[in-house]
N, C-alpha and C positions, 0 to 999 in steps of 0.2 A: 453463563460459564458451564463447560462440561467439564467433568471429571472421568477417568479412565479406571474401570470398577474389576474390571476382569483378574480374578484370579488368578497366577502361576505359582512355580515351586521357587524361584529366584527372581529376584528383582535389581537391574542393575541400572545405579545413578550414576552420571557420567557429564563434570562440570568442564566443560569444553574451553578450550582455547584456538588458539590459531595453530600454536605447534607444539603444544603440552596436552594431557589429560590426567585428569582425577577421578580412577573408575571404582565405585563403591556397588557390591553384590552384596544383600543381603538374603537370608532364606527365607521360609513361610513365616517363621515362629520371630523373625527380628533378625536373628544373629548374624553378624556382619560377617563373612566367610572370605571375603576378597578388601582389600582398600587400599590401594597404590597408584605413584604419581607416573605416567609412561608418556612415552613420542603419541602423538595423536598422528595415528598412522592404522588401513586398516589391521596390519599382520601384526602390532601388538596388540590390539585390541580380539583377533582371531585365536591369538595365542592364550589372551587372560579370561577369556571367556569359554575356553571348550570345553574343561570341567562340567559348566553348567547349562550348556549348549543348548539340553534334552529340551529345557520348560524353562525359558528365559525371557523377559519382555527388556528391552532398552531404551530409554527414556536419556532427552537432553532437551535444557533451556532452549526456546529459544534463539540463536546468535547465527551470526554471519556466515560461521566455518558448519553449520549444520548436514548442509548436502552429502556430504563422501560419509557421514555416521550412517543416513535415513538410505543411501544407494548399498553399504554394507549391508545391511539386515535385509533388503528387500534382495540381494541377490543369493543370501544363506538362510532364506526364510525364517527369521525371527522377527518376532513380533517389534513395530517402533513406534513411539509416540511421541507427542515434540509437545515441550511444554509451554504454554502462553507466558512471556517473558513476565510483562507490569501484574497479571497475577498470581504470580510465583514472588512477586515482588513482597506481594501484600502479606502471603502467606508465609514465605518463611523467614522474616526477618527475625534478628537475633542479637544478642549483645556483640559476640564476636563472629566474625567472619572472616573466612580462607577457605581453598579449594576442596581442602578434606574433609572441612562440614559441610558444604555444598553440595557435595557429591551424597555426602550421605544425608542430608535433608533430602536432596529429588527422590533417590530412592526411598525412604521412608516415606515422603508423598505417596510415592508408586503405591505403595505396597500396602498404606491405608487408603489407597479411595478420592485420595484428595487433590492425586495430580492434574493441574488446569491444563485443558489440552487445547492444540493450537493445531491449523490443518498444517496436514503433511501434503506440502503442493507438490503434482506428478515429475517426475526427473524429467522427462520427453519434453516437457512442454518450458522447465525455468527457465534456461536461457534467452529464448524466445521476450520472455517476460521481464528478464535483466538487462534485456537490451532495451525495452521501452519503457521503461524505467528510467536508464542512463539517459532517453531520448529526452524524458521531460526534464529532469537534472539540468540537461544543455540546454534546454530551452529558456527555464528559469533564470540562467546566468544570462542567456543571450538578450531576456527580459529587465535586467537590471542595469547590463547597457545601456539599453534604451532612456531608462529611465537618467541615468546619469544624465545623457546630454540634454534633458529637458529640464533636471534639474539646474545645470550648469548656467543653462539659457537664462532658467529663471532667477538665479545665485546674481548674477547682472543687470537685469532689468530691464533685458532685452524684448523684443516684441515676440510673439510666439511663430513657432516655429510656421503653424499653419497646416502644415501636412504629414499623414504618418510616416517615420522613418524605417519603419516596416519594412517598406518596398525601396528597392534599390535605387531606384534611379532618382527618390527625393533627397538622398542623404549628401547631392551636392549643395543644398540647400546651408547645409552648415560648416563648408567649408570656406575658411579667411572670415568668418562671423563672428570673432573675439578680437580685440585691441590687444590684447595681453598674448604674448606669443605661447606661452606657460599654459595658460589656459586652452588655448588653440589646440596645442602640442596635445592637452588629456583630452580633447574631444577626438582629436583626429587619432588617437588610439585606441578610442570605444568604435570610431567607426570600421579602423581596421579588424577588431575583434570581432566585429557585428559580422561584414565581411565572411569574415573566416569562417563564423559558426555555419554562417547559411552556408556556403558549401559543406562541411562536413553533416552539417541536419540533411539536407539534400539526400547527399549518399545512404547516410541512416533509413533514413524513410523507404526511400527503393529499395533497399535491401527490406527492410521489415515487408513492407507490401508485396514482394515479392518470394520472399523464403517462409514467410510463418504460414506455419501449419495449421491453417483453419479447418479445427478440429471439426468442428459445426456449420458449416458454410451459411445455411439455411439461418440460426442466428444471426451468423455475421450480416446478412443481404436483410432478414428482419430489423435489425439492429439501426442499419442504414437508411430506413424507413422514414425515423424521428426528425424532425427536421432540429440542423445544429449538430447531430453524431456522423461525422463523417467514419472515412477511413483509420485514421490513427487511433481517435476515441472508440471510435466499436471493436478495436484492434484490443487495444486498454482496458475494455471492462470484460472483454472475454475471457483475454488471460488474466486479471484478474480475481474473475468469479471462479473459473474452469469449470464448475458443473452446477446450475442455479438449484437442482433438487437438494443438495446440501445446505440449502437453507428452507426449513420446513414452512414457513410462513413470511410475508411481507415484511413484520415487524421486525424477526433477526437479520433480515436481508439491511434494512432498509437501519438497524441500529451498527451492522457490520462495515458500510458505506458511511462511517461517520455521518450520518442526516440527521439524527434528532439528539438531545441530550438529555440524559436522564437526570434527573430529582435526586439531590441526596437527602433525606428526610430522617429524623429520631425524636421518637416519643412525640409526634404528632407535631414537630416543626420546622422548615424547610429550610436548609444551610446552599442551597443554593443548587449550582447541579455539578455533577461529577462525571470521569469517565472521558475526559475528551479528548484524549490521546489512546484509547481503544477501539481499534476499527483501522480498516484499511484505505490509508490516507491518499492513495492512489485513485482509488477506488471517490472519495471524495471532491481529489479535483477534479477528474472526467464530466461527474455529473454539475459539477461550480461551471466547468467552462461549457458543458455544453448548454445550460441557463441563460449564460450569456448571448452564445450563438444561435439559439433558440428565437428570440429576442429581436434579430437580424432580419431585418425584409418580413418582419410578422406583425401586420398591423392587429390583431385580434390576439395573438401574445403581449402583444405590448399593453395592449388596454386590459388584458387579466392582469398584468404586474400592477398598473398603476390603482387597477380597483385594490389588492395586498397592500401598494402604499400606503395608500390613504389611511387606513386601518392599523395595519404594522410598522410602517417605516420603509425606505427605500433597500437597508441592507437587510432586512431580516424577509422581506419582499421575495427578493432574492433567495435566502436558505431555504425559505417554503416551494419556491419553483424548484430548488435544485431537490428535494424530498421527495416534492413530485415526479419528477424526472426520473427518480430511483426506481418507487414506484410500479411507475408505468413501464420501465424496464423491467423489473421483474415478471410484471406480469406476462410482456410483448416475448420475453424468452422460456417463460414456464408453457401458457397457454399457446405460444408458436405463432402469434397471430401480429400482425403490422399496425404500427401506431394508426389510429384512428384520433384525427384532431379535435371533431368534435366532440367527443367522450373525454378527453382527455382537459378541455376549458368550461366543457358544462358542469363535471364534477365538484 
């Protein structure tokens, strides 16, 4: 966890909404000099602010509507920090809550030391990254599809299907394969859905592949090295990470990528572990699915997994490869250099 230490003469908390704000300035000494509810918009926030303009830092949770606050300051050069939502969670809980203590909790964060900071990802590059984002979103749904009609199959006690419906031209496979027209009718609506996705992923993808700004190309083509990280995934952890020296060692890298879980421990007893919803969960399944594609046509990965099996289990088999995989990414993008497969199964 880092905290934002930096001294100014004003410190303003600012509990965000989508089309409201709660903007609380306080000065050096505490005293609350500004606390009102406005349009979240920048010209009120230009307006409430220019009193304290000189030596002002602007601080907000966390949340969705974040962008147009972190894009105002960065074009009126004031300083902004974005605060790590779950813990700001921990830290300022309270018997009562509303927008007007909120606002003046972050700032009194601010303003002792103790604000949790969260990065501030570059403007140039978000969209880029909300759309690959959006891409796995669709994907995941396009995934539960699938799984319906296998479920459906098996809801009947039908013989298996045999082949992945994946691919197009298997998905004739399960049409007029229910007795019950009802039934029929929900499969042959997953298949239209299925369908549909893959054209609109289709389009997605050429456009990402073709419009994003690979800031790093030399990553990117390093990246592609790994066997299992194609295009879209090397796509994924680049924007992602955006710049891997912001992470000073392996272990934050590699705790930021959700891979390992920490220990909650008191007074020398272990309550089990915590923390597993901190960390970037995008960032998590890139390295889960590329474990699995890793796996594919690799007879000398598969025999490192199944030595982890025997030892750990088949799933936890697996979160060790995907840790590795972090890893070996960090390292392949810090030191610039291409996966090397023997180094990477002798280890």
């Amino acid at each position: 966890m880092r905290f934002y230490t930096t001294q100014h003469s004003y410190y303003c908390g600012i509990d965000l909404h989508a089309r409201t704000m709660y903007v609380c300035i306080l000065d050096s000494t505490g005293q609350v000099v500004l606390h009102k509810n406005m349009k979240a918009n920048p010209k009120a926030l230009a307006t409430a602010i220019k009193p304290f303009q000189d030596d002002l830092i602007i601080a907000v949770e966390c949340m969705f509507a974040w962008y147009w606050v972190a894009d105002f300051c960065e074009d009126n050069n004031i300083p902004f920090v974005l605060g790590h939502a779950l813990y700001m969670k921990a830290i300022h809980g309270g018997k009562a809550k509303n927008d007007k203590i909120d606002s003046y909790k972050i700032a009194s964060l601010l303003r002792g030391g103790t604000f949790p900071m969260a990065y501030v990802y570059p403007r140039g590059m978000r969209s880029t990254r909300d759309l690959l984002r959006r891409r796995n979103h669709l994907m995941r749904k396009r995934a539960e599809l699938l799984a319906h009609i296998h479920n459906t199959n098996s809801q009947y006690n039908l013989p298996e299907i045999g082949k992945n419906l994946r691919y197009k031209r298997n998905r004739s496979l399960v049409e007029d394969r229910f007795d019950d027209q009802s039934v029929q009718k929900s499969v042959d609506l997953d298949v239209e859905l299925i369908n549909f996705y893959d054209e609109k992923l289709s389009s997605i993808e050429w456009y990402i592949k073709k419009h994003a700004k690979i800031h790093d190309y030399h990553s990117y083509v390093l990246l592609k090295s790994f066997p299992g990280i194609g295009a879209i995934i090397s796509l994924v952890i680049l924007y992602e990470i955006d710049d891997i020296n912001r992470f000073p060692r392996v272990q934050d890298f590699a705790s930021y990528a959700r891979l390992v879980k920490c220990k909650a421990e008191s007074a020398g007893k272990s309550y089990g572990t915590s923390g597993a919803k901190i960390g970037n969960a995008h960032l998590k399944w890139a390295f889960s699915e590329a474990a699995v594609l890793f796996l594919r046509c690799n007879p000398k990965g598969k025999a490192y997994v199944e030595k982890l099996a025997k030892r750990h289990g088949k799933g936890k088999a697996l979160s060790i490869l995907a840790h590795k995989i972090g890893r070996a990414v960090y390292f392949i993008l810090k030191r610039k250099e291409p996966f090397n497969s023997e180094l990477f199964l002798a280890a």
